[in-house]
C-alpha positions as CSV (number, residue, x, y, z in Angstrom):
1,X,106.8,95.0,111.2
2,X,105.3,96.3,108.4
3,X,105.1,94.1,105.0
4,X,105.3,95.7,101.5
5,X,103.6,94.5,98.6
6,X,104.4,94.5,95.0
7,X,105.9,98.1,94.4
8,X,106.0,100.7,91.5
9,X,108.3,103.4,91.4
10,X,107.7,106.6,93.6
11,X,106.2,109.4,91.6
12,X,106.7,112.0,94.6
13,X,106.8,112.5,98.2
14,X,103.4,112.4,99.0
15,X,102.2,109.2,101.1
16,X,98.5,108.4,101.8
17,X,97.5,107.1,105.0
18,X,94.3,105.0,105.7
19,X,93.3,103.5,108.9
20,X,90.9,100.5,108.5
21,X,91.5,98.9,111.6
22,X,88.4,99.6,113.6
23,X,85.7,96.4,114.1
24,X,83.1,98.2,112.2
25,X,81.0,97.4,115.7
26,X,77.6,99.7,114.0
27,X,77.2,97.5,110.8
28,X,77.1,93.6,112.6
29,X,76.4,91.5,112.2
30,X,78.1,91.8,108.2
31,X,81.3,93.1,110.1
32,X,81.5,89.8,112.4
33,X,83.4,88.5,109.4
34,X,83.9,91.2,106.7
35,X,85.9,94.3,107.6
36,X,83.5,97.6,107.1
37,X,86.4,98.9,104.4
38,X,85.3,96.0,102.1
39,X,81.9,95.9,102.5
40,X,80.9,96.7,98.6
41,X,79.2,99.7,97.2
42,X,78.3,100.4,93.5
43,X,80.6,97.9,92.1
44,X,83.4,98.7,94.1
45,X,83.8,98.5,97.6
46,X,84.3,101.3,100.5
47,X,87.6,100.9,100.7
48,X,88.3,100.9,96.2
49,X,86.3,104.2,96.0
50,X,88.7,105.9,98.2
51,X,92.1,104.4,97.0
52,X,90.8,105.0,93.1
53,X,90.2,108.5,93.9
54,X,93.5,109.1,95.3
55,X,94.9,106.9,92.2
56,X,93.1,109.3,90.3
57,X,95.2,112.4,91.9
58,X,98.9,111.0,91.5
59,X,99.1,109.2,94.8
60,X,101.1,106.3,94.3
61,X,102.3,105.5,97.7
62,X,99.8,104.2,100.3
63,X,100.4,102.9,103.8
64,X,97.6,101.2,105.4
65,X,96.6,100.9,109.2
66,X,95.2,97.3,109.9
67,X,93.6,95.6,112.7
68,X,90.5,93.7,112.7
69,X,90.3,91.0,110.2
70,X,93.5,93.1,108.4
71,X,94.5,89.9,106.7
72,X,91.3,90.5,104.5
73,X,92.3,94.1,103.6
74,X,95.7,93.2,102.8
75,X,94.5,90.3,100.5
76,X,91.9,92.5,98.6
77,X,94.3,95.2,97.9
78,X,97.1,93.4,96.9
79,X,94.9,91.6,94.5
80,X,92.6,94.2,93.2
81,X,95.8,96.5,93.1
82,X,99.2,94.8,92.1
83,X,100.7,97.5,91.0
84,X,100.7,99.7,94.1
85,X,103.4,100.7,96.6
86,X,101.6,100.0,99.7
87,X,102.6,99.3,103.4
88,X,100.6,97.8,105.6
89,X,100.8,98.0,109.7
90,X,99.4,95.8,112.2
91,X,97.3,98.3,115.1
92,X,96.8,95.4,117.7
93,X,95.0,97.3,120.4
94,X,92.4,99.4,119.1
95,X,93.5,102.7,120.8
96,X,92.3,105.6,118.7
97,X,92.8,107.0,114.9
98,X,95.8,109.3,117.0
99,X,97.6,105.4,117.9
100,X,96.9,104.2,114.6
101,X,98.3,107.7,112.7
102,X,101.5,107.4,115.0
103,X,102.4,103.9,113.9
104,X,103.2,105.2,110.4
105,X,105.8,107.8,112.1
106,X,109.0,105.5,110.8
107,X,107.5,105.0,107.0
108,X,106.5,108.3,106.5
109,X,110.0,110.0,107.1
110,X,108.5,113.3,106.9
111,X,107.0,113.5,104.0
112,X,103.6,115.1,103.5
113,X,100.7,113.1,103.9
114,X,97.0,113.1,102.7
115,X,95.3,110.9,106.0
116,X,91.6,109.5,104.9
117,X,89.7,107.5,107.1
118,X,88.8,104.1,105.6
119,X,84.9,104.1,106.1
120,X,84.4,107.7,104.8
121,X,83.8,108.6,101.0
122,X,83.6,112.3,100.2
123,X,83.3,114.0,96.9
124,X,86.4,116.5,96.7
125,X,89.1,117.8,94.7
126,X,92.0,115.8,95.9
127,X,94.5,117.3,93.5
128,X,93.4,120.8,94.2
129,X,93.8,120.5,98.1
130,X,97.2,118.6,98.0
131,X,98.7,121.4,95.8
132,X,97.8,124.3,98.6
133,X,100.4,125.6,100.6
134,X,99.1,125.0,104.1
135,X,97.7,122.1,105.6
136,X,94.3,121.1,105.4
137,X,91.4,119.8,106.9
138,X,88.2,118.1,105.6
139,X,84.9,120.0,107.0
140,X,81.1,120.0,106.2
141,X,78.3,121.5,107.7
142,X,76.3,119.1,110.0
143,X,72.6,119.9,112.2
144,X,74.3,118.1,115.3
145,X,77.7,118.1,115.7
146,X,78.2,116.2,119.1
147,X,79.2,112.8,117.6
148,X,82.1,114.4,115.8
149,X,85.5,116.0,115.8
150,X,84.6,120.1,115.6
151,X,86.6,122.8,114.2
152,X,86.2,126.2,114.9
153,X,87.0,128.4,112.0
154,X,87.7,132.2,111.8
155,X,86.7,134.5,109.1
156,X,89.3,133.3,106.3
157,X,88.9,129.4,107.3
158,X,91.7,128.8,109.5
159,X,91.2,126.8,112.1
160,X,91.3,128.2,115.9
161,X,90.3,125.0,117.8
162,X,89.2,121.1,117.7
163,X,87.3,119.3,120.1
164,X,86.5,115.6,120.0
165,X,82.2,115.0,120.1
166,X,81.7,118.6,121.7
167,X,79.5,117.9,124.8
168,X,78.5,122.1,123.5
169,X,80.0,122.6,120.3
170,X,81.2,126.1,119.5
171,X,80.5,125.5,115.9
172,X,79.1,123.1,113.2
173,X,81.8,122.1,111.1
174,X,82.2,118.6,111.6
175,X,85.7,117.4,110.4
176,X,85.6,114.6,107.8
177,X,87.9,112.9,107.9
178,X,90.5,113.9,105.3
179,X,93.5,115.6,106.2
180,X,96.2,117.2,104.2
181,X,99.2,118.0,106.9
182,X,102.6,119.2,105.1
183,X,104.4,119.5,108.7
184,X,104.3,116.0,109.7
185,X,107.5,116.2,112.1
186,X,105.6,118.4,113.7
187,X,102.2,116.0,113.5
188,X,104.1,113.0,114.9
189,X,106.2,115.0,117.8
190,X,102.4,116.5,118.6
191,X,101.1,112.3,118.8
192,X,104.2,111.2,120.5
193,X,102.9,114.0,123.6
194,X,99.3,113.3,123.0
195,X,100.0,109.5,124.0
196,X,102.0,109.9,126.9
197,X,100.2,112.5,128.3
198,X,96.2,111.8,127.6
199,X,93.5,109.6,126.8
200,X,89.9,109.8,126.6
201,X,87.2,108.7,128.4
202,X,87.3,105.3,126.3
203,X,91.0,104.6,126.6
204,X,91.4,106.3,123.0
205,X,93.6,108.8,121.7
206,X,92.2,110.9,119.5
207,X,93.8,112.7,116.2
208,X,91.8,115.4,117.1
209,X,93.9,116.3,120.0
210,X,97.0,115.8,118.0
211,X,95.9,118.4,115.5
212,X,95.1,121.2,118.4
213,X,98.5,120.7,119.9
214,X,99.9,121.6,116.2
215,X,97.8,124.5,115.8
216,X,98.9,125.8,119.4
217,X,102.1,125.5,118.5
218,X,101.7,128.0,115.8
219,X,101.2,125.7,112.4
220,X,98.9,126.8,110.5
221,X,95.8,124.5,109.3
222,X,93.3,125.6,106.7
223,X,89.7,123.9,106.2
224,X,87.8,123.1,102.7
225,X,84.5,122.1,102.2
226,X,83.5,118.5,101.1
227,X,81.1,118.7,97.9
228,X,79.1,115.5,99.7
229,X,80.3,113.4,102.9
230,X,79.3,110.2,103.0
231,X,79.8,107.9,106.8
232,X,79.4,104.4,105.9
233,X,79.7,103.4,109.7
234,X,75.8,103.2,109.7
235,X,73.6,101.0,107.7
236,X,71.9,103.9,106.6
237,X,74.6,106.1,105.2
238,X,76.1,103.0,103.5
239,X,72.5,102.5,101.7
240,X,72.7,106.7,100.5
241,X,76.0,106.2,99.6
242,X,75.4,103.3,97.4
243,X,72.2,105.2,95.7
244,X,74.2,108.3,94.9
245,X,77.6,106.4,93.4
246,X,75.1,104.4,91.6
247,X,73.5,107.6,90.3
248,X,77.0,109.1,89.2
249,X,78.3,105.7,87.4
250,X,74.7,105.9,85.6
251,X,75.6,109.7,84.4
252,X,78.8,108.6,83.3
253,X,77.9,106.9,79.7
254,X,81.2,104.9,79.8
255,X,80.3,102.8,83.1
256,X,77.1,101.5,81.8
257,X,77.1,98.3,81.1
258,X,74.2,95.8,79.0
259,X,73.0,93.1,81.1
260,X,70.0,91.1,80.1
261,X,68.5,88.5,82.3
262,X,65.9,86.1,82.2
263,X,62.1,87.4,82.5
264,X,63.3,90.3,84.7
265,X,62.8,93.7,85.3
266,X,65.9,96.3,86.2
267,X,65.1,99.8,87.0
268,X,68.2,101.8,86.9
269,X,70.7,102.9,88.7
270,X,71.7,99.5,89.8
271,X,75.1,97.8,89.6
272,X,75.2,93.9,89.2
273,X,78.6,92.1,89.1
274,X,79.8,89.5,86.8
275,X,78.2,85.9,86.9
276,X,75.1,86.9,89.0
277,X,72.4,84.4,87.7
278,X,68.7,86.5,88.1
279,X,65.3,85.5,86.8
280,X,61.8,86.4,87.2
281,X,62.4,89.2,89.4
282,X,62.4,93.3,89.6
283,X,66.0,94.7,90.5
284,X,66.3,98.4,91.4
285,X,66.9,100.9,91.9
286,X,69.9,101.4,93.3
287,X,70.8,97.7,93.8
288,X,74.5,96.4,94.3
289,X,74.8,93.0,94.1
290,X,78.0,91.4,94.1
291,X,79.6,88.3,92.4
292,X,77.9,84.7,91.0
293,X,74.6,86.0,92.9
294,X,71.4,84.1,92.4
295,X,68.3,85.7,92.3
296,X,65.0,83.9,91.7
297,X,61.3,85.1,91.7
298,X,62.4,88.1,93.6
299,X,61.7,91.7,94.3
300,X,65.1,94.0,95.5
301,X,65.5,98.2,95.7
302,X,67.5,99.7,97.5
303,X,69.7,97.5,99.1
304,X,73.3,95.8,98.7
305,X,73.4,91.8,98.1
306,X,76.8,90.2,98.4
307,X,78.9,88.1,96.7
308,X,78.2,84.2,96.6
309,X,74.1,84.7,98.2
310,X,71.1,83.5,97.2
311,X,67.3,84.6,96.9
312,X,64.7,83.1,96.1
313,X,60.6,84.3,96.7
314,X,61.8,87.6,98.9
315,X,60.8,91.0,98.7
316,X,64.1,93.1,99.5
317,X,63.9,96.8,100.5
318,X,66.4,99.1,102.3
319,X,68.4,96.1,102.9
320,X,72.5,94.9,103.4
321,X,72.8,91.1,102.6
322,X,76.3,89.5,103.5
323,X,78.4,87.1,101.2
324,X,77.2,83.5,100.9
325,X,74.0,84.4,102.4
326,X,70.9,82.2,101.8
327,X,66.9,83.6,101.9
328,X,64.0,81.7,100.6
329,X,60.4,83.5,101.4
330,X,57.2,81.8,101.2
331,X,55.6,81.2,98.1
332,X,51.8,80.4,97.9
333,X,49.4,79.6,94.8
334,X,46.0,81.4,95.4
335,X,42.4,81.1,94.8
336,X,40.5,84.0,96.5
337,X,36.9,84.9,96.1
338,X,35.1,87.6,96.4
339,X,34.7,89.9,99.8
340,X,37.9,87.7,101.3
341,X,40.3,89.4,103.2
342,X,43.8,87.3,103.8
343,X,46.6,88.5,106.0
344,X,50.0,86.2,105.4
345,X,52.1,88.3,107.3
């Protein structure tokens, strides 16, 4: 059954849904005990990027798909956000986004919903594509669109067709993972024949399919263009993402903050949480590191350091360091003469 948190007063009858049920199986092993949602970037984490940007529209109501360590997810947002109206429901088998989407049928009540998957970050105009008056779908241009959803789009941006991971794509709009869909009696009655009917070659049912049995059945769904699209499902992606939210809060005067630290070096943009302890080291750029963090004689860029860990004598590059990790390198004292050659790798 689902469980609501402290609520607040419905603005309107727009709901957001986010799944963040999946096991995040990509970014282990951080995701062996962190959910990939909460995994943090730029002083927030995955998860607080998207719910503040939907905040930021005048969405008030949220309904949120767990699974995997879900107890974590509830706990961060009902602490980091007390003041939201917020559902959250339990996705025990992982069966597909189209089985997760379809557990939300009875809180919904068709209303419209904004759907945003909970391990993508996009840079959009959320108020501008909830006040259109057809249904939407997130796209961007990709160079190899066989690992995604595809939408075919005619001359005016409608969509024709989706396919799930094309094995021959007929286009290279990748879908995002944002959608905007005002018909969602429609949407749900379109689920409800997807998962009696189908599944794919995984034993998943896919939104994707969903969506194509709404546009065959004559509703009509538009596609905008993400600014930037951002997948943190790889540990690569998570690491761009980080540098270019970094790089935005650094543009933005009013998100700077002064931090001075012993005998250390900080090459912006970095973000370093409250009560990190850091001495005789170079951070940056585009360092995260979380809460009470100690950092000791040590060299970091480019890379995200937990809450709660530790370094001391490392040299950190392109790196993801979990909470309440521990890493001590090897120091030496040296006395070299000339013509010596050393190798302490």
């Amino acid at each position: 059954m689902p469980k609501n948190c402290i609520t607040l007063a419905q603005k309107n009858n727009m709901k957001a849904i986010i799944p963040v049920a999946g096991a995040g199986t990509k970014l282990r092993p951080l995701t062996y005990t962190q959910p990939k949602a909460l995994i943090p970037i730029a002083g927030k984490t995955i998860l607080g990027v998207i719910v503040d940007q939907l905040l930021d529209a005048g969405i008030y109501e949220f309904i949120f798909v767990i699974g995997y360590l879900g107890e974590k997810i509830q706990r961060y947002i009902e602490k980091t956000y007390p003041g939201l109206h917020c559902t959250f429901v339990t996705q025990s088998d992982r069966r597909g986004t189209g089985h997760a989407i379809s557990l939300t049928k009875d809180i919904v009540n068709n209303d419209e919903v904004l759907i945003v998957l909970g391990d993508t970050v996009c840079d959009y105009n959320v108020k501008d594509i909830i006040s259109r008056p057809h249904s939407q779908i997130g796209v961007r241009k990709v160079d190899d669109p066989r690992s995604f959803g595809v939408a075919e789009l005619n001359d005016k941006d409608g969509v024709v067709r989706m396919v799930e991971k094309p094995l021959i794509p007929k286009s290279n709009m990748a879908m995002v993972g944002i959608y905007y869909i005002k018909e969602t009696e429609v949407m749900y009655k379109a689920l409800d024949n997807h998962l009696r009917h189908a599944v794919d070659e995984k034993g998943e049912y896919q939104f994707t399919t969903a969506l194509q049995h709404m546009v065959e059945d004559g509703v009509t769904l538009q596609a905008f263009r993400v600014n930037n699209w951002f997948d943190c499902g790889k540990k690569e992606t998570l690491l761009s993402t980080n540098a270019i939210l970094l790089k935005q809060m650094e543009e933005d005067q009013s998100l700077k903050k002064e931090q001075k630290f012993v005998n250390t070096v900080i090459i912006h943009p970095v973000n370093i949480a409250e009560g990190s302890q850091i001495k005789n080291s170079i951070i940056g750029p585009n360092v995260t590191i979380g809460e009470h963090t100690k950092v000791e004689s040590t060299i970091v860029a480019n890379s995200i350091i937990g809450s709660y860990a530790e370094l001391h004598h490392v040299v950190l590059n392109l790196s993801i360091i979990g909470n309440d990790a521990y890493i001590r390198g090897l120091s030496q004292s040296l006395n070299i003469g000339d013509n010596t050659e050393i190798d302490l790798a």
